[in-house]
N, C-alpha and C positions, 0 to 999 in steps of 0.2 A: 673223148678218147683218153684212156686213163694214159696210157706209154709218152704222151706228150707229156705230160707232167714230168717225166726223167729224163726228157732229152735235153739237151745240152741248146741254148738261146741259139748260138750261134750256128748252128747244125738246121735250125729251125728259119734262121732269117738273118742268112750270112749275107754279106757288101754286095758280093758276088751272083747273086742271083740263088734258086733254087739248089745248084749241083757245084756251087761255091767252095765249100769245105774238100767234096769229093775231085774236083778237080784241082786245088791247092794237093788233094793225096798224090795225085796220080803222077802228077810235077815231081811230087819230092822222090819218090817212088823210081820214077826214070831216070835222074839227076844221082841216086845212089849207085846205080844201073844193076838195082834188084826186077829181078826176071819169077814173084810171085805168080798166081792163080786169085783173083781177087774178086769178088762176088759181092753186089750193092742192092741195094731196094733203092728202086727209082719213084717208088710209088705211081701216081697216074700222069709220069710226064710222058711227050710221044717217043717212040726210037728218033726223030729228027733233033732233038732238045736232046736227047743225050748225047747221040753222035758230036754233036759241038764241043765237048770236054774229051771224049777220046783222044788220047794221042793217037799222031797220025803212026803205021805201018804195026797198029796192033792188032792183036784177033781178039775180036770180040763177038758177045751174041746178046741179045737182047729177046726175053721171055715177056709176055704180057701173058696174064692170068685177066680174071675178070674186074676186078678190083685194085689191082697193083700191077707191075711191072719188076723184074729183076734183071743186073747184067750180067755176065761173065764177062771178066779180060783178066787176057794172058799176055803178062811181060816182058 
């Protein structure tokens, strides 16, 4: 996969697990108490593994395609 090659190490094989970086975002994100629309590729993890980094009393949605997955959340 050539896109691997530009991605950032840690983005690829944070401390954190899989959705490590994204949920260090979503922290700083709350803690500013910015209220964006923010949109990720989850690639082929389940809704159950992502649900685990949602902060709690947000709207979020969760799309799987055939190959990938994408979220929405709202701040």
């Amino acid at each position: 996969m050539e896109e691997l090659k530009h991605m950032p190490k840690i983005a690829l094989f944070h401390p954190e697990g899989p959705l490590g970086a994204q949920a260090a975002l979503f922290n700083s994100i709350k803690q500013r108490g910015w209220h964006p629309k923010v949109f990720i590729e989850t690639g082929l993890l389940s809704k159950e593994q992502v649900k685990e980094i949602i902060p709690k009393n947000l709207i979020w949605n969760y799309v799987k395609f055939d190959y990938y997955s994408i979220v929405e959340i709202q701040f």
